[in-house]
N, C-alpha and C positions, 0 to 999 in steps of 0.2 A: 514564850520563847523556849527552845529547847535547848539542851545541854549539850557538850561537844563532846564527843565521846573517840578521842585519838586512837583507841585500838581498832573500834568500826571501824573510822577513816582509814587506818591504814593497814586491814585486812579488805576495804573493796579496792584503795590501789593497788594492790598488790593482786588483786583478780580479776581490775582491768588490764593490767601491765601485762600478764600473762596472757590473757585474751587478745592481746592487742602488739605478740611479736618482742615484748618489753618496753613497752613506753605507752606511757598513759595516753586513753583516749579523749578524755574529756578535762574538763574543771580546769581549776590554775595551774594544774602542773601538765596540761597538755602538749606532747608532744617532747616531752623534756627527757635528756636523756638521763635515769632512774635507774636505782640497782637497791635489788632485797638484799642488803646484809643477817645474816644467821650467824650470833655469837653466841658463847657461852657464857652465861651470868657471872660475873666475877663473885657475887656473894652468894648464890642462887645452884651453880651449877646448871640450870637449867637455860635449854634454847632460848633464844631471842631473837625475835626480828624486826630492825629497821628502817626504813627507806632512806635513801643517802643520795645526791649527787656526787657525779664522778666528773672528772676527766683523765686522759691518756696521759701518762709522762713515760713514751716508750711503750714497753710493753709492761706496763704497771700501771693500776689504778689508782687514782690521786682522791683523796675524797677530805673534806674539812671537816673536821670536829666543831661546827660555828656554833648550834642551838640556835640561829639566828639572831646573834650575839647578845643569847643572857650569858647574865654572870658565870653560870656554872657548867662545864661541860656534857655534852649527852650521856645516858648510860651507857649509850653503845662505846662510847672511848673507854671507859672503865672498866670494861667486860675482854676489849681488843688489849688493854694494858696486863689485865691479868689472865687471858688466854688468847694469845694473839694468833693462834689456827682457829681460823674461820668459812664460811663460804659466802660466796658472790654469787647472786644472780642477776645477770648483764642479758641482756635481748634475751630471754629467756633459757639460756644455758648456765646452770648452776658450776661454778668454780671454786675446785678449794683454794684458799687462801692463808697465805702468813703474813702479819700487820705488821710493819715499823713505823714505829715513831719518830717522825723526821724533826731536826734543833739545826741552827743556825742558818747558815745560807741554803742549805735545801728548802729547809721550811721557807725560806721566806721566796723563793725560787716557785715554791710549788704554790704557796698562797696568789702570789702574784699570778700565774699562771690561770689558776682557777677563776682569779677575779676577772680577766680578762676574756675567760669564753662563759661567766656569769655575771654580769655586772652586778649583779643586786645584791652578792657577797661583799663588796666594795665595803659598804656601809658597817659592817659589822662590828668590826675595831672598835669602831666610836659608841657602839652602844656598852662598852664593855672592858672592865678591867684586866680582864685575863690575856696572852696570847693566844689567842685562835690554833688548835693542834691539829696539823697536817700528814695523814696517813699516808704510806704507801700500799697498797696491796698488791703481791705478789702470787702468782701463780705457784701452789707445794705440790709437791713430789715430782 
């Protein structure tokens, strides 16, 4: 058996997505629509990248901090909390970006939202003590 190795995986989705207009060609995330997040390490300073579901709220990208509901949230939320200028690549057009972090009825506006054009976020909640933190990302400059 061999070992999973998540940077592989998500340095060839991210060179199928490219290859393929932005949206993966194959596997389980076929045809989904995908966006390469690039932040800045919150402890690190250094680049990061990745892969996130979105959807549209307006002209802002909506994206869940889920982990697929572990306990603790992604690095990428930690990196958006402490440099929240970022970039988006969406169908293959790199955008810069500023994160907020959305509380109360938006959050729960946009989670709902999100579950509704992804079903399989639904489930999250219940794996998981935390609330699930819901981005916006907005187009800078």
């Amino acid at each position: 058996m061999t070992d999973w190795d998540p940077a592989s995986w998500t340095r060839n989705l991210i060179a199928d997505m490219r290859a393929h207009g932005g949206r993966p060609s194959s596997g389980p995330m076929a045809g989904r629509p995908l966006a390469v997040l690039t932040t800045t390490g919150a402890k690190t300073g250094q680049e990061r990248q990745a892969i996130v579901t979105y959807h549209m709220d307006g002209d802002r990208w909506a994206i869940a901090a889920s982990k697929s509901g572990a306990p603790t949230n992604p690095a990428w939320f930690h990196n958006l909390a402490a440099h929240p200028d970022a970039t988006l690549e969406v169908d293959n057009e790199v955008v810069p970006v500023r994160a907020t972090i959305t509380s109360g009825a938006e959050r729960d506006r946009l989670w709902d939202d999100h579950v509704k054009e992804r079903p399989e976020f639904g489930e999250y909640p219940s794996k998981t003590t935390r609330v699930i933190p819901m981005i916006v990302l907005e187009r800078a400059g």
